[in-house]
C-alpha positions as CSV (number, residue, x, y, z in Angstrom):
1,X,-73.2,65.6,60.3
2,X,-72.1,63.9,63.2
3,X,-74.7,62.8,66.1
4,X,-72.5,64.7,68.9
5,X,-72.8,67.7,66.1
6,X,-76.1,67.5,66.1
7,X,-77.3,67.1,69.7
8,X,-75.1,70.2,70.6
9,X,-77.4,71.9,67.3
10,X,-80.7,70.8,68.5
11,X,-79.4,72.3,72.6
12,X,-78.3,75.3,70.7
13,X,-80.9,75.7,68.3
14,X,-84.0,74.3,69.6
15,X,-86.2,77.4,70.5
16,X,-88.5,77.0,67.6
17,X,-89.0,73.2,67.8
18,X,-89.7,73.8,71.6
19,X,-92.3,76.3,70.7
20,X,-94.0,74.0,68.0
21,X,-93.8,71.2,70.4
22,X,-95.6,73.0,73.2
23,X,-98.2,74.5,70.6
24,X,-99.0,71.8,68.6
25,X,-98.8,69.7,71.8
26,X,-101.8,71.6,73.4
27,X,-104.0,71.5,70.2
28,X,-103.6,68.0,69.8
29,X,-104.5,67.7,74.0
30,X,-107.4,69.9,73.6
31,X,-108.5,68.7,70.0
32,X,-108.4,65.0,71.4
33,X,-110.0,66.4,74.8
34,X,-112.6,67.8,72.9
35,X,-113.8,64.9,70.6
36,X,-113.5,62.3,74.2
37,X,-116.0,65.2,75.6
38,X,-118.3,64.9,73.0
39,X,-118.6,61.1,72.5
40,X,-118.5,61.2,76.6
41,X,-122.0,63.0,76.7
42,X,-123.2,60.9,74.1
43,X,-122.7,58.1,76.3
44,X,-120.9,56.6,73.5
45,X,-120.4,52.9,74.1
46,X,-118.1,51.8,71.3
47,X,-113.9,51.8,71.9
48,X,-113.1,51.3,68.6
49,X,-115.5,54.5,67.2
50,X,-113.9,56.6,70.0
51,X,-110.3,55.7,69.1
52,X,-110.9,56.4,65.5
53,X,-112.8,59.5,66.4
54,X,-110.1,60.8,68.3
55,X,-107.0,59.8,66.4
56,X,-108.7,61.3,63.0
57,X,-107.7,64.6,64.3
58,X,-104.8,64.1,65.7
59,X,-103.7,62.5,62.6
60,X,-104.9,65.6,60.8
61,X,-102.7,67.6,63.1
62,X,-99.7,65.6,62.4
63,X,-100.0,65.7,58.6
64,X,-101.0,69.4,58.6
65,X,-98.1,70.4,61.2
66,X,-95.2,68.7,59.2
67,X,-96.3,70.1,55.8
68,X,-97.0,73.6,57.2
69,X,-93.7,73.5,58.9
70,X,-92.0,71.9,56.4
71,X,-92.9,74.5,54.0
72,X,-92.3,77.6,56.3
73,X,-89.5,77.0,57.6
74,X,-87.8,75.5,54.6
75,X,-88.4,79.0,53.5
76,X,-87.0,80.9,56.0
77,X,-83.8,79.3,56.0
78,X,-83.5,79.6,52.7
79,X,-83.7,83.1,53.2
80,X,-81.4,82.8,56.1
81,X,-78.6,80.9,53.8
82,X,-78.9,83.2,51.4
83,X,-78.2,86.3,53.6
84,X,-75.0,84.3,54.7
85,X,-73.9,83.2,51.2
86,X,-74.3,87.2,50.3
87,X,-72.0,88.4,53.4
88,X,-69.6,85.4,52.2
89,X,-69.8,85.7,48.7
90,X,-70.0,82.0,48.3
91,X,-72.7,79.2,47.8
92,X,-73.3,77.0,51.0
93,X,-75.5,74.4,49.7
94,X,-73.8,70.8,50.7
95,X,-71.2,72.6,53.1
96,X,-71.7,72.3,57.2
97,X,-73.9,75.7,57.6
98,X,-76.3,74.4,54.9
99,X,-76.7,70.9,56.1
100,X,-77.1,72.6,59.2
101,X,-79.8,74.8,58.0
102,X,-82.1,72.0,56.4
103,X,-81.6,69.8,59.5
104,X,-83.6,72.0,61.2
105,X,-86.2,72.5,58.5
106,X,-86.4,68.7,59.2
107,X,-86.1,68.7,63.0
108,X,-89.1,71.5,63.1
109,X,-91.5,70.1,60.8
110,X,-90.8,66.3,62.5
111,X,-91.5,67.7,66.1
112,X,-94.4,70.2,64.7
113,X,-96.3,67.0,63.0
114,X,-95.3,64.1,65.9
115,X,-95.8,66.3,69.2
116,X,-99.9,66.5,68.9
117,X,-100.1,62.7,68.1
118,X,-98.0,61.9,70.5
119,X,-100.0,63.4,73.4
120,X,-103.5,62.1,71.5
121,X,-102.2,58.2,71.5
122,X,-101.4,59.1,75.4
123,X,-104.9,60.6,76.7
124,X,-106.6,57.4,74.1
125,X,-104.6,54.5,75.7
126,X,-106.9,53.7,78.3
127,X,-109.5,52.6,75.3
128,X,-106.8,49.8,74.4
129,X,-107.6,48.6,77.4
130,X,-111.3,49.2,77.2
131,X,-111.1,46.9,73.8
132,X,-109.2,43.9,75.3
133,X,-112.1,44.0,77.7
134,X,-109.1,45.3,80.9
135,X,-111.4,48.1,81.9
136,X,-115.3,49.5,81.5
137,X,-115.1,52.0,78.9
138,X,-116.7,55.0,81.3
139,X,-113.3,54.1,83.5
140,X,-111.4,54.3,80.2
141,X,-113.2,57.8,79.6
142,X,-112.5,59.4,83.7
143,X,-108.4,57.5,82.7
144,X,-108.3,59.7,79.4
145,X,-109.3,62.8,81.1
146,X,-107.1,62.1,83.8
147,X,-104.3,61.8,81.5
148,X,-105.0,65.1,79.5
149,X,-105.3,67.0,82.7
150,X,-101.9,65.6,83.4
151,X,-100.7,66.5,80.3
152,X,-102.0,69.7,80.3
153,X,-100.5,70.1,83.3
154,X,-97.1,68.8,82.9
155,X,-97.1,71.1,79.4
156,X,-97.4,74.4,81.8
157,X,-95.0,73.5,83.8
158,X,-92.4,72.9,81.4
159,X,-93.8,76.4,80.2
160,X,-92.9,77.6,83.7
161,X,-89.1,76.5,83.6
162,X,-88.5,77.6,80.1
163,X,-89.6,80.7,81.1
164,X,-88.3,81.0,84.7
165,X,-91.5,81.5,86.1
166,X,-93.8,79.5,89.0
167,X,-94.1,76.6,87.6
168,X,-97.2,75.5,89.9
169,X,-98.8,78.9,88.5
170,X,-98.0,78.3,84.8
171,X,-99.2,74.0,85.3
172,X,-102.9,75.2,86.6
173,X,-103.0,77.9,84.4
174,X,-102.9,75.1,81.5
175,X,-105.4,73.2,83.8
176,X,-107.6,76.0,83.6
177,X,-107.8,75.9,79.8
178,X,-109.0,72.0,80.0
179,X,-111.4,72.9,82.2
180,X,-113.1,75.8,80.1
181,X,-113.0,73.5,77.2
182,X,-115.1,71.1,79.0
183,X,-117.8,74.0,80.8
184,X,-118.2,75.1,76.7
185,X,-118.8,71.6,75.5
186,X,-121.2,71.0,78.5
187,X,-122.9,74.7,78.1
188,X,-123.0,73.7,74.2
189,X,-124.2,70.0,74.7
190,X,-127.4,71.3,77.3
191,X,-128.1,73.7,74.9
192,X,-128.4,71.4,71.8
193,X,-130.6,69.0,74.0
194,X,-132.8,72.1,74.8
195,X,-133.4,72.6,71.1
């Protein structure tokens, strides 16, 4: 398949990979946002242990989003080639619908698995900094959270012009999320200490 083939396949195609990149996109802001939470009220002190704490899961989430894809979707286009090949009365494996077919099965699974890793290595760069001794590691902590509330923001938006709504509205919405995720962490963490 040629590239100008498929760029006009992902434009015309690309409602499923744009839902798995907004989902799996928000786990891996709010699984990351989580972890930097935790090791935040732990006044945790070591770059390196919060990197590798926070990229464990969003590694996790990578592997786990490409193989679930992968294997989903491979099955429902298979499904979807067969209904073809039944109206057609022909086999379409190797021909332009079938390639077609598994290049999404690919394009899915790649942008299920990649999106929440993405977004993780973003909200942890400030502890690169942290390491080469740039930045205090609380500043690195306040830049991560920053980040994710950007990104959690910037994630609802792009929500909001999919779906031709406010895209203020939709951007704090997403804000809002962050934000109980950390009053639940806090509420959990005072009542731990309390025990």
């Amino acid at each position: 398949m040629k590239k100008k083939e498929m760029l006009k396949l992902i434009k015309e195609e690309g409602k499923i990979a744009r839902r798995f990149f907004v989902m799996n996109s928000f786990d891996g802001i709010l699984s990351v946002l989580g972890v930097l939470l935790a090791m935040y009220f732990f006044n945790q002190n070591d770059s390196h242990f919060v990197i590798l704490s926070c990229m464990a899961p969003a590694l996790a989430l990578m592997v786990s989003g490409i193989w679930s894809a992968y294997s989903i979707e491979k099955v429902e286009r298979a499904m979807e080639l067969d209904k073809i090949e039944e109206k057609m009365l022909k086999n379409l494996e190797g021909t332009k619908i079938g390639d077609r077919l598994n290049l999404l099965v690919i394009m899915d699974s790649v942008i299920n698995g990649i999106s929440p890793l993405v977004v993780s290595i973003i909200i942890v760069s400030p502890f690169a900094f942290s390491l080469l001794d740039f930045i205090e590691i609380q500043l690195a902590f306040h830049a991560s959270f920053a980040l994710a509330g950007i990104l959690l923001f910037g994630l609802g938006v792009f929500i909001g012009r999919i779906g031709e709504k406010n895209k203020i509205t939709t951007g704090l919405s997403m804000l809002v999320v962050g934000l109980l995720v950390a009053t639940l962490l806090y509420v959990l963490n005072s009542s731990l200490r309390g025990v």
